[in-house]
N, C-alpha and C positions, 0 to 999 in steps of 0.2 A: 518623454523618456529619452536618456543623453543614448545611444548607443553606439558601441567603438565597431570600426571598421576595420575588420580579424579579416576578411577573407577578400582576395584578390581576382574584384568582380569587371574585369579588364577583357579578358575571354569568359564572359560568364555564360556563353552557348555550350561552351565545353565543357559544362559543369554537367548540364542536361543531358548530353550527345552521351557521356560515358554511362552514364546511369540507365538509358534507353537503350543503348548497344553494347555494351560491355557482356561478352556472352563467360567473361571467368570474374565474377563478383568476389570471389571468396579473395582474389588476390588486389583488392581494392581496402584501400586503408580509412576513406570516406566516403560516404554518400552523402549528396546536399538534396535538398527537396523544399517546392515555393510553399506556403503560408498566406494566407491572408492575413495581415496586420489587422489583431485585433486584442481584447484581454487574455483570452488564453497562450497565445505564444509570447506575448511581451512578459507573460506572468512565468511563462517559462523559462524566458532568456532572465528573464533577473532572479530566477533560483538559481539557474546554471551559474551565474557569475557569483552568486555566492557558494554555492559547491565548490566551485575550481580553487575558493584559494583554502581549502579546504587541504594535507599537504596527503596527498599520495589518494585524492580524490578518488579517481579510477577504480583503484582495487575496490571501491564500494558502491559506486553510482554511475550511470549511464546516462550522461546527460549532453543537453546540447554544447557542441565545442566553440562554431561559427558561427554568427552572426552578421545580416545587414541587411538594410533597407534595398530596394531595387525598383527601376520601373522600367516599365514594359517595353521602352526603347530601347532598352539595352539588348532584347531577347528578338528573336529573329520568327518570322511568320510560323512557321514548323510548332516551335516550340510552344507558343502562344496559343496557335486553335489546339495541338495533344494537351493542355492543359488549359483548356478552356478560363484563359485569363481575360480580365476585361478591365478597361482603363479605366474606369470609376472607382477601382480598387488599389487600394497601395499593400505592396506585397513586402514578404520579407525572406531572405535567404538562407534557409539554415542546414547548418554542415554538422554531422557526427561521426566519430568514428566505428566502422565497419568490422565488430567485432565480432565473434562466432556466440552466438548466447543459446544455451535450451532452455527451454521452459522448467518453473518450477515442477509443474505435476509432471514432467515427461522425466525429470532428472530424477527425479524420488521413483518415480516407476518403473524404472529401467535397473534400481537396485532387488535384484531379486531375494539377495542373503540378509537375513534380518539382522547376523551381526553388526555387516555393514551398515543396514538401516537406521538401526540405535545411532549410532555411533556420527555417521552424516548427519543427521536430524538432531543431533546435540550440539555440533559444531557448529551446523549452519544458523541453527535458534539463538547461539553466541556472539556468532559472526552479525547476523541482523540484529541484535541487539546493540551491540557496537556504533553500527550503521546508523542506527536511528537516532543513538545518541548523539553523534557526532553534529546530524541536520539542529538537532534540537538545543545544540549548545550553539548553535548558528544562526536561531530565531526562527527555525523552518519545522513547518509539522507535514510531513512527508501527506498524512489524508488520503492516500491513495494504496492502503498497505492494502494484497490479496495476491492471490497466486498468480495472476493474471501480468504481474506488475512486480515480481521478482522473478528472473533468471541468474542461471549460472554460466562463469564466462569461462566458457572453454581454451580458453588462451590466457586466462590468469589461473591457476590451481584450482579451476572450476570451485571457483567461491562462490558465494550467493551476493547479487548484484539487486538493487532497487534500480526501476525504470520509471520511465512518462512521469515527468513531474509539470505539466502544463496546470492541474490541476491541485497542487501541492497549497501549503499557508503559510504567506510571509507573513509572520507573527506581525510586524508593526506596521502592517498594515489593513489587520484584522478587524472590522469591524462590519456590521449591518449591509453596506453596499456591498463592501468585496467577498462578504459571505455567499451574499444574495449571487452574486454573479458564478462564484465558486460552485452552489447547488447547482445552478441552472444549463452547468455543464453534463448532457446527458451522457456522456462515458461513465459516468462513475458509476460503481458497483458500491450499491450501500452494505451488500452481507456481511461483511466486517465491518460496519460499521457501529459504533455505540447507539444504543435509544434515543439520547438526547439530539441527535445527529440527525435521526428519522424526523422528529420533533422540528428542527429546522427548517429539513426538507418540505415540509408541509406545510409550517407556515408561510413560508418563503414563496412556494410553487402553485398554492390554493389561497395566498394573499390575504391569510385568518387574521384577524384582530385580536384573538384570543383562543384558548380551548375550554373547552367543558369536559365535567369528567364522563361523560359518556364519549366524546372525543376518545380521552386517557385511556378508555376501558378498550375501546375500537384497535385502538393503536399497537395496545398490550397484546391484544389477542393475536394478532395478524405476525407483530414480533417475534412473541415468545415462539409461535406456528413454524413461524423458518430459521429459527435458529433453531439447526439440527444437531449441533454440536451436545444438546441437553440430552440426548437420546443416551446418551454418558451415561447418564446419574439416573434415580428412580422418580414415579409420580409424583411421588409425596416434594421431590429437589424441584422437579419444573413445576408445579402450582406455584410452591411458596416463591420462587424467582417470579414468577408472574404478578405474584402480590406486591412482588419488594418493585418491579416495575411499576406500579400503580402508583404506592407510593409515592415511590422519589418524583412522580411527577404533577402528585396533588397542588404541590405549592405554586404553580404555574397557573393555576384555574381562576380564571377570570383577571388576574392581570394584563397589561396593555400589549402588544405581540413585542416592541421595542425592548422591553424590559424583561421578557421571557429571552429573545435573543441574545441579549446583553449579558445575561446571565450564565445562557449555556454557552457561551462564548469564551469566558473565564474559565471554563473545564477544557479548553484546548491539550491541555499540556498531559489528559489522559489519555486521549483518541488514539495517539500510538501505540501506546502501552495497550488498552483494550483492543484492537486489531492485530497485533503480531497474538496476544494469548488465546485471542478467538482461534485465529490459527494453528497454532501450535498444540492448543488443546487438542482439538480432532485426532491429531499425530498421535501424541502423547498416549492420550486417553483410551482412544482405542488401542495401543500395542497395551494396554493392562487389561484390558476386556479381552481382547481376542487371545493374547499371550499368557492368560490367568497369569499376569506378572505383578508378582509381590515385592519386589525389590523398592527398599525405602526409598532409593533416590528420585526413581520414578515417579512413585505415588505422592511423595512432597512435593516435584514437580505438578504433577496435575491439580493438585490441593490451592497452589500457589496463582497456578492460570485460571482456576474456575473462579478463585475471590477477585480475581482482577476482571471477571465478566460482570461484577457487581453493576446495577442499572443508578444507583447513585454515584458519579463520579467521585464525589468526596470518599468513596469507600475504595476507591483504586490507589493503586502506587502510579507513578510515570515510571518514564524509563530507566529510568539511573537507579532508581530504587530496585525495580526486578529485575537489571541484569546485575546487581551487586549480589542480591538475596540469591539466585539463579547461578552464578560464583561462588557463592559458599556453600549451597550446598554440592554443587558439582567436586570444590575445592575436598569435601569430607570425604569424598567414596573412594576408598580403597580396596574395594574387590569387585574388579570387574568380570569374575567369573561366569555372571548369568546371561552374559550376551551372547554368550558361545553356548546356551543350553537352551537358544527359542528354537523352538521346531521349523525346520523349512520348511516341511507342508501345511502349516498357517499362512503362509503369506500370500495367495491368491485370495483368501477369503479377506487380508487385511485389505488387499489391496482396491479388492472391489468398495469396501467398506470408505476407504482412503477417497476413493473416487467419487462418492458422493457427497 
C-alpha cells in the first residue's frame, strides 16, 4: 500500500509529549496516536482518503486526517516502554482532528421537549441519510452504522457525524478474504446488523461448509429474540417476521459455504439502509406507541422502516431509494401543529423505553 507522507514526523516525540501532558485538550486542534500496521488501520486510512476528497467531508464524517509509516528509532526510550512498542512490529502514525463530539444517545437524552425531539430526530434521520449516501456513491458501505458510532459535533451546528471507519467496505474490494477479515474484527456490534450478516458471521467465525435448516431455524430464533425493536408491532407481526426469516434463508441449505458468501455479498448495497431503519424505527415507533401519535407522516414513516427490516434483502430499498421516499413524504406535511400537542410528562417513560 502507496501511503503519502501528510505529517511531519521530524519532532515526532512531540507528537506524544503533547498528548501525555497537555493538561488543556479542549484547546488542541489534533491528537496523533501509534497503530500497529495491520488490515484494520491500512483499511482505515484508505477509506479516509476516499472520504477526504469527498467536498466539505467534515460536516459528515470523522475520520483519520494523517498518516505515516514510523519506526521506533525515531521515538525516544520514554515513549516506547509508556507504549509498550517492540521492534518486530512496524507501526503507523495517525493524526485526527480534535473535535468536541457527544454521543448519539447522550444528545437525544439531553432533549427533554418532545417538540424538539420530533423535530431533531427528523433532521438528523435526513442529515444521516445524506451521509450514507454520499460514502456509497463513493464505493464505501459504512457496516458500522449504530449509536455507538454516530456523534454530534458540537462545533459544526451539532449535526450528526459517522465515526471509526477501520471496519467500514471498500466495495471493490469486497470479497470472501476481506469479508472474512472484516468479521473477525471483534468491535463490531452486529445489533444493527441484517440476518444475512449474522449468517456470514458464522460461517466465517465457525469455519461451516454449509448450513442445515435446523442451523436456519437456530439462527432465526436467537435473531428474531434480540431484535427488540419488534416489540413495536403485535405476536401475530414477530412470528410471521420469523417465518419470512426462515425463509429467505432456505435457499442457502446445503450449498458450498463459497457460494452462500458470494451471494450474500451481492446484497451489500442494503446493509446501510437496513441499519440506519433498524435504528430509527425504535425512535420513530415508539414516539406513536408511547405518544398514541396518529399523525400520517409519522406512521408512513414507521410503515416505510419496518418493510426495510425485511430479512430478504431483495425486499429492501438502499439508500437513495429511502431517503428519496423519506423526502416526499416529509416534502407533503403541511401541518405541523401536533408537535406542540405531545405531552411533556411522556417523555421520561419514552426515554427509558429509548434506552433500551
Amino acid at each position: 500500500m502507496n501511503m503519502n507522507t501528510n505529517i511531519d514526523i521530524t519532532n515526532i516525540n512531540k507528537h506524544f509529549l503533547l498528548d501525555q501532558h497537555n493538561q488543556h485538550k479542549q484547546d488542541k486542534q489534533y491528537i496523533t496516536k501509534i497503530v500497529h500496521s495491520g488490515f484494520y488501520p491500512i483499511n482505515e486510512a484508505n477509506i479516509s482518503d476516499k472520504i477526504k476528497k469527498i467536498r466539505y467531508y467534515s460536516n459528515h464524517f470523522s475520520v483519520l486526517e494523517d498518516y505515516d509509516f514510523i519506526q521506533i528509532s525515531q521515538l525516544n526510550e520514554k515513549t516506547i516502554e509508556k507504549l509498550n512498542l517492540s521492534d518486530e512490529k512496524k507501526y503507523i502514525l495517525f493524526k485526527y482532528k480534535n473535535d468536541r463530539f457527544v454521543t448519539f444517545r447522550d444528545f437525544l437524552h439531553d432533549i427533554c421537549n418532545p417538540k424538539l425531539f420530533v423535530l431533531h430526530t427528523i433532521e438528523s434521520f435526513s442529515y444521516l441519510l445524506h451521509s450514507l449516501e454520499q460514502l456509497h456513491d463513493n464505493s464505501i458501505c459504512f457496516f458500522n452504522l449504530s449509536p455507538q458510532n454516530i456523534v454530534f459535533n458540537l462545533d459544526c451546528g451539532k449535526k450528526p457525524i459517522l465515526t471509526n471507519f477501520n471496519g467500514s467496505l471498500q466495495i471493490s474490494k469486497l470479497n470472501e478474504s476481506y469479508i472474512s477479515k472484516i468479521i473477525n474484527n471483534t468491535n463490531h456490534d452486529y445489533t444493527h446488523k441484517p440476518l444475512e450478516v449474522h449468517i456470514l458471521f458464522y460461517l466465517i467465525n465457525n469455519n461451516m461448509l454449509t448450513i442445515s435448516y435446523s442451523f436456519i431455524e437456530e439462527v432465526c430464533e436467537v435473531f428474531v429474540k434480540n431484535l427488540g425493536v419488534l416489540n413495536i408491532f403485535s405476536d401475530k407481526y414477530r412470528q410471521s417476521y420469523k417465518a419470512e426469516c426462515a425463509e429467505s434463508l432456505k435457499k442457502y441449505i446445503n450449498l458450498p459455504r463459497t457460494q452462500i458468501i458470494s451471494d450474500i455479498l451481492e446484497q451489500h448495497d442494503t446493509w446501510d439502509a437496513y441499519s440506519i431503519s433498524l435504528l430509527y424505527l425504535h425512535i420513530f415507533g415508539n414516539l406513536v406507541r408511547v405518544f398514541s401519535l396518529k399523525q400520517p407522516f409519522i406512521s408512513k414513516i414507521v410503515k416505510e422502516l419496518a418493510k426495510n427490516l425485511h430479512p430478504d434483502p431483495l425486499r429492501r430499498v438502499g439508500i437513495s431509494t429511502l431517503l428519496a421516499n423519506f423526502e416526499t413524504e416529509l416534502c407533503a406535511v403541511k401541518d405541523w401543529s401536533f408537535v406542540n400537542k405531545l405531552p411533556l410528562n411522556k417523555m421520561p417513560e419514552f426515554m427509558e423505553i429509548l434506552g433500551k
